[in-house]
C-alpha positions as CSV (number, residue, x, y, z in Angstrom):
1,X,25.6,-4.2,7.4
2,X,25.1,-1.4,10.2
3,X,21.3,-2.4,11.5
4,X,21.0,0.8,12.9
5,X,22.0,2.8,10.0
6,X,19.5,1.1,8.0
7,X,16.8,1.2,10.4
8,X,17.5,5.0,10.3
9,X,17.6,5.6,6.9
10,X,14.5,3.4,6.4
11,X,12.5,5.5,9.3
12,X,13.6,8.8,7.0
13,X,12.7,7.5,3.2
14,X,9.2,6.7,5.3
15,X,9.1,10.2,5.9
16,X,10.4,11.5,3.1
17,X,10.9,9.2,0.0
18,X,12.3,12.5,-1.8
19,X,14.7,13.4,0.9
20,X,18.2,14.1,-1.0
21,X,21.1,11.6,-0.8
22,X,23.1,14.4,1.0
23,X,20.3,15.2,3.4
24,X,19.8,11.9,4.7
25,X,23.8,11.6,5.4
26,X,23.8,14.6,7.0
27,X,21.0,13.7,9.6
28,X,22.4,9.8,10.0
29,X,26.1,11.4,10.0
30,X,27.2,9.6,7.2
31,X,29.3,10.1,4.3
32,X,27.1,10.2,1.2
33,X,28.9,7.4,-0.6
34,X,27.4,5.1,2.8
35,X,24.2,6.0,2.2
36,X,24.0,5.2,-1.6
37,X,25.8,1.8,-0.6
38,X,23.2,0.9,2.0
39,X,20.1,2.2,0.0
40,X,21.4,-0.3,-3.0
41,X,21.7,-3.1,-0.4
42,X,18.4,-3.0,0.9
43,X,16.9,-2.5,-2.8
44,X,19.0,-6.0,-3.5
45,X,17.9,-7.3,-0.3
46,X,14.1,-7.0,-2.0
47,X,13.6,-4.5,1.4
48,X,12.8,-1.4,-0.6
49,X,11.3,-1.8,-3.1
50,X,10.4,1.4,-4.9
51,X,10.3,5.0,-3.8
52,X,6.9,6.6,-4.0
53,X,4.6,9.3,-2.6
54,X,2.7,10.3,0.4
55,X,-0.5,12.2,-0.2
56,X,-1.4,15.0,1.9
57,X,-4.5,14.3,4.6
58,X,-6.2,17.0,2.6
59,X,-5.6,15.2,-1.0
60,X,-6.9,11.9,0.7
61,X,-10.0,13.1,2.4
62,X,-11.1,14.4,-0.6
63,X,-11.4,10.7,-2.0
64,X,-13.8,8.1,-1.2
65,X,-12.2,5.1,0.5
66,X,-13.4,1.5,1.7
67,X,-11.9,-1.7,2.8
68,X,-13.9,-4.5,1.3
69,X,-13.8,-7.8,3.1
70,X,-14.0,-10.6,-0.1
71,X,-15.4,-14.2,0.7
72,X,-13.8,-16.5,-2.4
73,X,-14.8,-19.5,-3.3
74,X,-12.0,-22.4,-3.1
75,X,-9.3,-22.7,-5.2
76,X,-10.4,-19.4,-7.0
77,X,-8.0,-17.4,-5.2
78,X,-5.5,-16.8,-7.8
79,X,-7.8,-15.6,-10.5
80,X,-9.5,-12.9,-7.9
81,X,-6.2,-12.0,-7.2
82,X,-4.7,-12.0,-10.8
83,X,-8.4,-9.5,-11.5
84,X,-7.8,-7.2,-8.5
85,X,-4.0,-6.4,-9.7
86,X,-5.4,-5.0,-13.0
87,X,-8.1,-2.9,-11.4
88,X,-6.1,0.6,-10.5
89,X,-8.5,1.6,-7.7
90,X,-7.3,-1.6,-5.8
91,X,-4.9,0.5,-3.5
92,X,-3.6,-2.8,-1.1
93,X,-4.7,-6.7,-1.1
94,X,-4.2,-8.6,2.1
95,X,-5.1,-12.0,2.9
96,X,-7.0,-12.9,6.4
97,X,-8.2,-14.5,8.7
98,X,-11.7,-15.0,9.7
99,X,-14.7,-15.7,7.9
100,X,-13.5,-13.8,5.2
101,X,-10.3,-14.9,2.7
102,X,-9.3,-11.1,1.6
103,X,-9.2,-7.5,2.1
104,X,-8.9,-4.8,-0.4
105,X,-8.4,-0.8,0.1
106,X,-10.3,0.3,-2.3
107,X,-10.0,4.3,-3.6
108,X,-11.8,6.3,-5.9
109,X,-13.1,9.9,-6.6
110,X,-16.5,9.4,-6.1
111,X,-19.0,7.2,-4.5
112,X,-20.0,6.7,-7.5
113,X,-16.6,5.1,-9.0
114,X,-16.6,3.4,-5.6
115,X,-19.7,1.7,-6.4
116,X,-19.3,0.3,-9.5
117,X,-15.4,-0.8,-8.7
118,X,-17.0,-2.9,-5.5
119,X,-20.3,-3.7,-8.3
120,X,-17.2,-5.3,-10.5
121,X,-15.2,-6.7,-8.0
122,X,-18.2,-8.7,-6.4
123,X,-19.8,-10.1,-9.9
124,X,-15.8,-11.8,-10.1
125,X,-16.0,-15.3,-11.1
126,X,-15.2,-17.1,-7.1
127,X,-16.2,-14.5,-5.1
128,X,-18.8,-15.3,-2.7
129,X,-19.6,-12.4,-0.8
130,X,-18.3,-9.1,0.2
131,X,-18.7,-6.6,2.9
132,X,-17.8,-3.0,2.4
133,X,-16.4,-0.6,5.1
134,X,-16.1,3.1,4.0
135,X,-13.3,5.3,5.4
136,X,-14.4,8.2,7.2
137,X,-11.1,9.8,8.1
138,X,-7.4,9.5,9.1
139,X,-6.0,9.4,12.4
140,X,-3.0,8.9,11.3
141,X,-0.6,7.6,8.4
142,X,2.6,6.1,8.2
């Protein structure tokens, strides 16, 4: 496997998830047929994982986002977890360190939807406190 090849193709599907087969050749100087070979590899490898979309700055800002800080209770990870999957305004879940066990990005079209997703998500069965961080802007995304 060519690492730089891959770490070039990977930078421009970042970019551009839709970017043609023949398009990202052409840029890494590659035959097509290369390209289709190493984008199968890394899907086998488990490094891509899907192909999806980038909204625009101007989509995003017109949302209401937070990052909510979850305290659980021990051992009730797996059911907050298993909860948070099914709830669609869930947009990321990381675990952490610190005094606090997770961290969601949470996204909806109002703060009203915000509320009541955060409401929901802090009555869960194990969780033990939250703090809530709304999103102001963008700097920047990759």
């Amino acid at each position: 496997m060519n690492q730089e090849l891959d770490e070039g193709l990977l930078e421009l599907l970042r970019q551009n998830s839709r970017e043609s087969i023949a398009n990202l050749a052409r840029k890494l100087g590659v035959s097509r047929a290369t390209i289709k070979e190493h984008m199968a590899t890394l899907e086998r490898r488990k490094i891509i994982e899907g192909y999806t979309i980038r909204f625009h700055p101007q989509h995003q800002q017109q949302r209401v986002s937070a990052y909510l800080m979850i305290e659980i209770h021990p051992k009730q990870t797996g059911t907050v977890v298993r909860h948070m999957e099914k709830t669609p305004a869930v947009q990321a879940l990381y675990s952490i360190s610190g005094g606090y066990d997770l961290l969601a990005l949470v996204s909806c079209d109002t703060t009203t939807q915000l509320d009541q997703v955060i409401d929901r998500i802090a009555d869960l069965d194990g969780v033990d406190k939250t703090l809530t961080n709304i999103v102001l802007g963008a700097k920047f995304q990759r």
